[in-house]
ZAVORO-476608 format. One record per atom (N, C-alpha, C): atom name; residue in one letter; residue number from 0; x negated, y negated, z. Coordinates in pm, whole numbers, plus 50000, padded with zeros to 5 digits. Example, Ala and Ser with C-alpha at 12.3 -4.5 7.8 and 13.67 -1.06 7.14 Angstrom:
BEGIN
 atom res   n  east north    up
    N   A   0 48681 50569 50780
   CA   A   0 48770 50450 50780
    C   A   0 48680 50330 50780
    N   S   1 48715 50225 50708
   CA   S   1 48633 50106 50714
    C   S   1 48710 49997 50787
This chain:
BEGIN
 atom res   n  east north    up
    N   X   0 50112 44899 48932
   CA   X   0 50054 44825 48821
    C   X   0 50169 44755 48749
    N   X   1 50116 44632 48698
   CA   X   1 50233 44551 48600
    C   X   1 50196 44484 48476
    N   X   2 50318 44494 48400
   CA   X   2 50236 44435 48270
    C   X   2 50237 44330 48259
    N   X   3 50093 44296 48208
   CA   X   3 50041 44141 48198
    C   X   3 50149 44031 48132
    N   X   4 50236 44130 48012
   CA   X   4 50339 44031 47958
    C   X   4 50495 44008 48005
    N   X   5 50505 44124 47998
   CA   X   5 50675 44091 48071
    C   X   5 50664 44094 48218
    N   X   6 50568 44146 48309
   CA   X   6 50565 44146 48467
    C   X   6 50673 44267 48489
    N   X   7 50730 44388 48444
   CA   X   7 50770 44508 48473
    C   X   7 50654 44599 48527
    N   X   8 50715 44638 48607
   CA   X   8 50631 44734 48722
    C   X   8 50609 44879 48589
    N   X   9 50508 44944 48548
   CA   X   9 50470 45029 48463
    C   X   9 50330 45182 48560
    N   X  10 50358 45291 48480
   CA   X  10 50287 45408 48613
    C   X  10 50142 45319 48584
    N   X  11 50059 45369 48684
   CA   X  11 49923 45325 48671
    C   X  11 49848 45361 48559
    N   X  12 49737 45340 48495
   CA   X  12 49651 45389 48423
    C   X  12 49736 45373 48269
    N   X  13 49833 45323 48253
   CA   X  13 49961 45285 48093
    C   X  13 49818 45202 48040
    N   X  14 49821 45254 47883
   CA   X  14 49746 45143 47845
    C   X  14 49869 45045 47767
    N   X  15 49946 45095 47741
   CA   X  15 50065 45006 47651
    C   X  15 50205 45015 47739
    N   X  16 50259 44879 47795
   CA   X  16 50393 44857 47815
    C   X  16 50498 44938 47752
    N   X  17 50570 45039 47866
   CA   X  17 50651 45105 47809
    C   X  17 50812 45019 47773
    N   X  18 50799 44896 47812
   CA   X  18 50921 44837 47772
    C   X  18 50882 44700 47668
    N   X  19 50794 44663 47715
   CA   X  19 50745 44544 47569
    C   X  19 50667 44590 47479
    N   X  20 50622 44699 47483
   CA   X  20 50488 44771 47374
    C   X  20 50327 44697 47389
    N   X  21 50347 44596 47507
   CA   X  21 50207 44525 47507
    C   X  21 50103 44590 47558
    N   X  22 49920 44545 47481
   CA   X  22 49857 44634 47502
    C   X  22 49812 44576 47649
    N   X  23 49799 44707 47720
   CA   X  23 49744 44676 47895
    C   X  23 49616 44675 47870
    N   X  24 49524 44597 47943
   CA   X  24 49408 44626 47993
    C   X  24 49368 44621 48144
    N   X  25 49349 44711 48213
   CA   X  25 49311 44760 48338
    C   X  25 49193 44678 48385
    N   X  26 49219 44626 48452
   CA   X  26 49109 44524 48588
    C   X  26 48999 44661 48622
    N   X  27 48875 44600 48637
   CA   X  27 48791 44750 48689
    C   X  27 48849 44781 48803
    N   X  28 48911 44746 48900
   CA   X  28 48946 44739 49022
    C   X  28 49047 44901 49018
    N   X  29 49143 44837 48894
   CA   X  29 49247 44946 48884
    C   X  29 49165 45043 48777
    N   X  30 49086 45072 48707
   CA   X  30 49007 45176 48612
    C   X  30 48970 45253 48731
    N   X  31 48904 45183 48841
   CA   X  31 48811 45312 48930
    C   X  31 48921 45361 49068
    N   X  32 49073 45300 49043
   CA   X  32 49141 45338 49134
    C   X  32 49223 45462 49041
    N   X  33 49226 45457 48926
   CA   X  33 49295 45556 48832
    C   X  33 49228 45669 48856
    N   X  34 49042 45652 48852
   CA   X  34 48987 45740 48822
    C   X  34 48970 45842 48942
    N   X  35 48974 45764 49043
   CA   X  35 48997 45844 49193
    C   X  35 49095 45912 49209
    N   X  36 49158 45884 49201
   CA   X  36 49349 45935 49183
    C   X  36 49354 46079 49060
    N   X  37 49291 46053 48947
   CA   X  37 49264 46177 48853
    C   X  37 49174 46274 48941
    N   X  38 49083 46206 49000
   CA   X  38 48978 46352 49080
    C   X  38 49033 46431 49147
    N   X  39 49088 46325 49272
   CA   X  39 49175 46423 49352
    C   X  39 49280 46529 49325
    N   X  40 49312 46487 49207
   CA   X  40 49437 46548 49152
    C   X  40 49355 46699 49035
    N   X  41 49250 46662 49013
   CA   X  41 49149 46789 48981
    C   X  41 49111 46891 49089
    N   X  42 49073 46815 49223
   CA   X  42 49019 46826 49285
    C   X  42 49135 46989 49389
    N   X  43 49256 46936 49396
   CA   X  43 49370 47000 49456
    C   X  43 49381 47090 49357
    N   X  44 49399 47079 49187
   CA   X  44 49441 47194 49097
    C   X  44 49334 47306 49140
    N   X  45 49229 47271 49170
   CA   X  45 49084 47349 49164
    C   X  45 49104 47467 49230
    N   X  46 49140 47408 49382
   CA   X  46 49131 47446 49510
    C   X  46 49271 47549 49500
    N   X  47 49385 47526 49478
   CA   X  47 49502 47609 49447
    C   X  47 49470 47739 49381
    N   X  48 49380 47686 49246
   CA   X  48 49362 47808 49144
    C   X  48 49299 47907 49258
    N   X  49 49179 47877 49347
   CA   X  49 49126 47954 49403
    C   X  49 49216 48026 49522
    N   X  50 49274 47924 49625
   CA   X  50 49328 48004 49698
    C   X  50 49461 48060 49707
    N   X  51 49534 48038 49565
   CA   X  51 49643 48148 49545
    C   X  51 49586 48288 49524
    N   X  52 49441 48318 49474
   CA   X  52 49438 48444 49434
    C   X  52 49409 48503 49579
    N   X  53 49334 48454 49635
   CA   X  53 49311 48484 49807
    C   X  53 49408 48504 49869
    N   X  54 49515 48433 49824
   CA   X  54 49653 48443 49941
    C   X  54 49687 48603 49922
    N   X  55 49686 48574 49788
   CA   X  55 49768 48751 49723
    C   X  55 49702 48853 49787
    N   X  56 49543 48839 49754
   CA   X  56 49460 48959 49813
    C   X  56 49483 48992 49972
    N   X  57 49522 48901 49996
   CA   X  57 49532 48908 50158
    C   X  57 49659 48963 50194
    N   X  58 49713 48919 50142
   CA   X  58 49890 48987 50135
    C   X  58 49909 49121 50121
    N   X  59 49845 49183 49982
   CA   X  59 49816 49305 49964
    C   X  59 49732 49393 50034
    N   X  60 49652 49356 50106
   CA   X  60 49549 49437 50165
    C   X  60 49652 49447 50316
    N   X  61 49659 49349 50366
   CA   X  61 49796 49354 50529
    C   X  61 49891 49439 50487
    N   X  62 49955 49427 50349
   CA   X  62 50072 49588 50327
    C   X  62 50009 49702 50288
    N   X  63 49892 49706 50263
   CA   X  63 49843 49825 50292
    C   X  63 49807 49912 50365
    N   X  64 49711 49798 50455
   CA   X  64 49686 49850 50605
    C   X  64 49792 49848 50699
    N   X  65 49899 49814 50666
   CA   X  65 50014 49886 50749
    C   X  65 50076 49948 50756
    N   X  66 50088 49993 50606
   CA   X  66 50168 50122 50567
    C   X  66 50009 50286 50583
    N   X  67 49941 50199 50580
   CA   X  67 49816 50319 50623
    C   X  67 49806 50357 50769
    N   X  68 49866 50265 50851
   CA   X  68 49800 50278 51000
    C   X  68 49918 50276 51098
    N   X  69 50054 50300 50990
   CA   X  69 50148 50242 51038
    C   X  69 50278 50286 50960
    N   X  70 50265 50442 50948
   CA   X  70 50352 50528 50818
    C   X  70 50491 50483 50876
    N   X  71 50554 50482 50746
   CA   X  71 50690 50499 50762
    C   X  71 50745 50667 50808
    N   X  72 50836 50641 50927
   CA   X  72 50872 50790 50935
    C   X  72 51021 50795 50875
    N   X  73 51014 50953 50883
   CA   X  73 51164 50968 50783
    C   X  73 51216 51103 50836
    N   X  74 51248 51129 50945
   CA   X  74 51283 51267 50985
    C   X  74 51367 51384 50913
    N   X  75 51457 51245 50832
   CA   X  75 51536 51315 50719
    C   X  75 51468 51353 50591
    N   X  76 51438 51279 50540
   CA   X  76 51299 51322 50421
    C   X  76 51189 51475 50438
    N   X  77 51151 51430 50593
   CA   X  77 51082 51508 50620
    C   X  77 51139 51668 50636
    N   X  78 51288 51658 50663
   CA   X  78 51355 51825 50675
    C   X  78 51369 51845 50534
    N   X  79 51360 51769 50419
   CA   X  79 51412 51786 50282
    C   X  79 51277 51866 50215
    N   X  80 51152 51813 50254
   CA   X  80 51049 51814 50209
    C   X  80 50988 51979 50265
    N   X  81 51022 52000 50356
   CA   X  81 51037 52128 50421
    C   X  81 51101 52238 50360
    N   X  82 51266 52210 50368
   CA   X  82 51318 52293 50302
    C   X  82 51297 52349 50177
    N   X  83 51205 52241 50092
   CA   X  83 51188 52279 49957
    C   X  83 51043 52362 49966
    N   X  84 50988 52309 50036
   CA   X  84 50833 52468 50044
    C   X  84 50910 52564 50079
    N   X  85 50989 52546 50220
   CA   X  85 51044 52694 50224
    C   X  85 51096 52791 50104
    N   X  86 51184 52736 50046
   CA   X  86 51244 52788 49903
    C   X  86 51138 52825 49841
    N   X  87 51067 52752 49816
   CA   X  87 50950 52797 49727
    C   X  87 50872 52943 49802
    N   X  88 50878 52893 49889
   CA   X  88 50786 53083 49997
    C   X  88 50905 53186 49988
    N   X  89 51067 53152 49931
   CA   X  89 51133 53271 49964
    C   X  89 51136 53274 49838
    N   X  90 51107 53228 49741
   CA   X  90 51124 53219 49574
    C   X  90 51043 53303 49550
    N   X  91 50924 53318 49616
   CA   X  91 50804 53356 49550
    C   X  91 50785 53527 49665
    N   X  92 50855 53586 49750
   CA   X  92 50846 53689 49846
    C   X  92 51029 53748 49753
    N   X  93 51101 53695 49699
   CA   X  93 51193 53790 49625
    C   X  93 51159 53810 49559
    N   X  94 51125 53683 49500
   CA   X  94 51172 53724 49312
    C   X  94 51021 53778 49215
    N   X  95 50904 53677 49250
   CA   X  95 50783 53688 49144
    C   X  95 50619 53662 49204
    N   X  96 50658 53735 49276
   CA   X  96 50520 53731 49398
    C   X  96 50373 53731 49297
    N   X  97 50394 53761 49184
   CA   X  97 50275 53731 49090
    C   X  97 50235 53573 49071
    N   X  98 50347 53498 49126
   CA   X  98 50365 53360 49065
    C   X  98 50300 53265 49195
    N   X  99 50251 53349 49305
   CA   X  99 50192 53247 49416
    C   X  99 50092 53201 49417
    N   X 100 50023 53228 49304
   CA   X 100 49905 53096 49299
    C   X 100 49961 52984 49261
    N   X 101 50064 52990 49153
   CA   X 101 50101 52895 49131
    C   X 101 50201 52783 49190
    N   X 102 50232 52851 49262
   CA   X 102 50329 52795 49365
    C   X 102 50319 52748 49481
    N   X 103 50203 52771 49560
   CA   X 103 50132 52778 49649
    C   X 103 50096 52601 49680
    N   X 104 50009 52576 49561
   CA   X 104 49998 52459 49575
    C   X 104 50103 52364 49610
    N   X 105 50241 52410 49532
   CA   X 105 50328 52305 49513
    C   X 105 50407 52325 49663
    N   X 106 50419 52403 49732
   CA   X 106 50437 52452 49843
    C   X 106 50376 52339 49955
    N   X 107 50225 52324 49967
   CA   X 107 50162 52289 50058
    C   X 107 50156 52158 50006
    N   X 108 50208 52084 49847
   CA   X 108 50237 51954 49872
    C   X 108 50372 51876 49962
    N   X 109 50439 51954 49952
   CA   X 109 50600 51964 49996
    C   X 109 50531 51940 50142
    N   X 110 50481 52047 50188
   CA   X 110 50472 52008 50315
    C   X 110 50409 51868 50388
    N   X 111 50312 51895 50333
   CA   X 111 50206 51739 50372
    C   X 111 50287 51657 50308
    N   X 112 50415 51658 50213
   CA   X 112 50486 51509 50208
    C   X 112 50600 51515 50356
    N   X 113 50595 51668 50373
   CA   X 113 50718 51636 50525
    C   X 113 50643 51609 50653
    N   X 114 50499 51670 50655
   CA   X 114 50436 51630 50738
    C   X 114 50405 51433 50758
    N   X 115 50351 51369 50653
   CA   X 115 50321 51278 50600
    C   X 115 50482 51131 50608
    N   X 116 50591 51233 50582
   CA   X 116 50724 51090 50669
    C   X 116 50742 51159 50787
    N   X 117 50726 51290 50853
   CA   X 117 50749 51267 50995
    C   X 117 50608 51381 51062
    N   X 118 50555 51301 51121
   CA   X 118 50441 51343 51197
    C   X 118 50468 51443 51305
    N   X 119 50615 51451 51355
   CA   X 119 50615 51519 51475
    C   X 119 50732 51641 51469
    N   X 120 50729 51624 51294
   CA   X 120 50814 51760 51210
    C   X 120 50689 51913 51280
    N   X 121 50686 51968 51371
   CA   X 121 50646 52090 51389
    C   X 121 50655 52217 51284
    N   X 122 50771 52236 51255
   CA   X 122 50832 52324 51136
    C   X 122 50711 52301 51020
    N   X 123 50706 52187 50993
   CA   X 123 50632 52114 50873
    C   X 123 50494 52147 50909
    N   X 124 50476 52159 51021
   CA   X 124 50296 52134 51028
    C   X 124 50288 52319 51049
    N   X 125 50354 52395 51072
   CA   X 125 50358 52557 51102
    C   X 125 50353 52626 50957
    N   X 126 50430 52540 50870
   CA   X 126 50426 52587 50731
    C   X 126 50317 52546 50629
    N   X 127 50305 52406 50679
   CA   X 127 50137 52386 50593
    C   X 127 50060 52469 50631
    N   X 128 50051 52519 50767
   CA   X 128 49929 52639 50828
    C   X 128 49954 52779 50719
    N   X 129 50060 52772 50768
   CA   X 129 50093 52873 50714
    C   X 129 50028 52932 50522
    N   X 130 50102 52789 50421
   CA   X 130 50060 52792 50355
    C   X 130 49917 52806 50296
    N   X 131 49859 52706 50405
   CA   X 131 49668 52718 50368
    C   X 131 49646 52885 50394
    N   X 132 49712 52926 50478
   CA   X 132 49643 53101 50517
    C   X 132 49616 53156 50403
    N   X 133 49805 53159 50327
   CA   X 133 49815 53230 50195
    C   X 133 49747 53171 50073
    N   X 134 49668 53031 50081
   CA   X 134 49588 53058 49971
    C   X 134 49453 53065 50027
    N   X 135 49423 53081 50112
   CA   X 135 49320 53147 50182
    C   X 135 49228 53009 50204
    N   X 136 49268 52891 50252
   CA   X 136 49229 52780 50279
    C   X 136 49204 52758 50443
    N   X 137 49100 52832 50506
   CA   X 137 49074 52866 50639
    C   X 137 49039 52713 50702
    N   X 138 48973 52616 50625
   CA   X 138 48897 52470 50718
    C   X 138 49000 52427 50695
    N   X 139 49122 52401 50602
   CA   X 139 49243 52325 50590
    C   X 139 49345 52349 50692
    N   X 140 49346 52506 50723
   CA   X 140 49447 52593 50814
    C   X 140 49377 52528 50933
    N   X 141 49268 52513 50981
   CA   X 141 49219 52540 51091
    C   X 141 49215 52363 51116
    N   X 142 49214 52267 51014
   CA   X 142 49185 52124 51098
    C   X 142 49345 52132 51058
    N   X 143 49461 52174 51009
   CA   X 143 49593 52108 51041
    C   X 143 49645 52179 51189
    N   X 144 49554 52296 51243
   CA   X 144 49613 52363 51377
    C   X 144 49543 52231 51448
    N   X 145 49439 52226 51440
   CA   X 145 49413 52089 51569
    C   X 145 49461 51987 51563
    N   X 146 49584 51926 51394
   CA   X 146 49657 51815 51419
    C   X 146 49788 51848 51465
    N   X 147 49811 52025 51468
   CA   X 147 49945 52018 51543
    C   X 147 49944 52022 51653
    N   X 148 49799 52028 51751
   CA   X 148 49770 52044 51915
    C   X 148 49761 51933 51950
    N   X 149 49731 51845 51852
   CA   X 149 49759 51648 51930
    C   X 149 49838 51587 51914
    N   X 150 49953 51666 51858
   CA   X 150 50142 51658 51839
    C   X 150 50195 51751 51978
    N   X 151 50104 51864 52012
   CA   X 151 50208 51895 52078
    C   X 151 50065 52029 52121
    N   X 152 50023 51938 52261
   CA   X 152 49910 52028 52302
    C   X 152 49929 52177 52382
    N   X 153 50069 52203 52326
   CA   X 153 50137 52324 52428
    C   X 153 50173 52407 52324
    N   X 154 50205 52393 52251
   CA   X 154 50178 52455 52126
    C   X 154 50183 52579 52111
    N   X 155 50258 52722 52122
   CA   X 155 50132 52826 52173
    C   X 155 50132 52849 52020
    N   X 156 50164 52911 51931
   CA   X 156 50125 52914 51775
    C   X 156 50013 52838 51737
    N   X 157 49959 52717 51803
   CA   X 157 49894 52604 51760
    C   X 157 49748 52668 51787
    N   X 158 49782 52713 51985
   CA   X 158 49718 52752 52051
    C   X 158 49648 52897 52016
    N   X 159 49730 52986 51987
   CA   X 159 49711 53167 51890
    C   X 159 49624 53137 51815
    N   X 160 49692 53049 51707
   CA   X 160 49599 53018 51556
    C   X 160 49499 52913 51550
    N   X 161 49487 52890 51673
   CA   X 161 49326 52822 51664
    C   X 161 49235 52897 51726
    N   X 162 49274 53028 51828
   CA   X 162 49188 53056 51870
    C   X 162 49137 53182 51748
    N   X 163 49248 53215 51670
   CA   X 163 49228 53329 51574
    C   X 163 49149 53247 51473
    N   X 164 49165 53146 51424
   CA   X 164 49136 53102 51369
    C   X 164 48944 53054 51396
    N   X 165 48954 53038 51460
   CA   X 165 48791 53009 51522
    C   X 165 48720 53128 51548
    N   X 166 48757 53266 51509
   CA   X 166 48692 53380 51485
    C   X 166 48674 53400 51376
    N   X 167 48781 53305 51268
   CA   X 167 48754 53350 51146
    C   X 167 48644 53305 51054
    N   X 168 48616 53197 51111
   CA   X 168 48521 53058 51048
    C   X 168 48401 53033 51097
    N   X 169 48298 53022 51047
   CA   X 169 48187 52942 51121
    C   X 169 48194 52866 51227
């Protein structure tokens, strides 16, 4: 677009010359080419607003379902996470054996976090059993023996305590 008085090239849709101050008036030609040019430019803000929030959701839901279907392992984590139920089962067989309800729990979280970074921690899955026994958690004891027989279908502990275990239960 240009202004009618000095002939300087000015953005489209100016109603006043930004270098002579003269007032523009727009040809319909250029009014309904402005006005097209504003739609589209609505038209793209619109469409953004919507599919940035989509992008995100989508983003977030793919790091989820991969960290769900697709754990991080940690073999080292997982001996840490171990060692500390253990402590807790020799904490509680020295010192204050009154104190294993309470401890118990915190015990069998330890584990399912060592179970949970390494899946094929055995130690870890013998001591969650273990733990469910002592708080007398027989369907917990008895479905973590059948996830340590599809770690390791030779198992014989796996193998003992499922079959003991399936006498004990419905």
């Amino acid at each position: 677009m240009y202004c009618p008085n000095c002939g300087k090239e000015i953005p489209d849709g100016s109603k006043f010359c930004p270098y002579c101050g003269a007032k523009v008036v727009a040809s319909p030609e250029q009014k309904k080419l402005v006005k097209e040019m504003r739609g589209k430019r609505g038209r793209k803000k619109n469409s953004l607003l919507i599919l940035i929030p989509i992008v995100a959701v989508v983003i977030l839901l793919s790091i989820f379902l991969y960290l769900k279907f697709f754990p991080v392992v940690n073999p080292e984590a997982s001996v840490e996470h171990n060692n500390k139920g253990i402590s807790l089962a020799e904490e509680i067989v020295r010192e204050d054996p009154t104190s294993i309800n309470k401890n118990i729990p915190v015990m069998i979280s330890e584990f399912k976090k060592a179970v949970r970074l390494d899946p094929k921690n055995i130690s870890a899955r013998k001591n969650l059993i273990y733990s469910y026994l002592f708080s007398d958690d027989l369907k917990n004891a008895q479905k973590e023996t059948e996830e340590l027989l599809k770690v390791d279908p030779q198992n014989e502990f796996a193998v003992k305590m499922k079959e003991l275990l399936s006498e004990e239960t419905p």
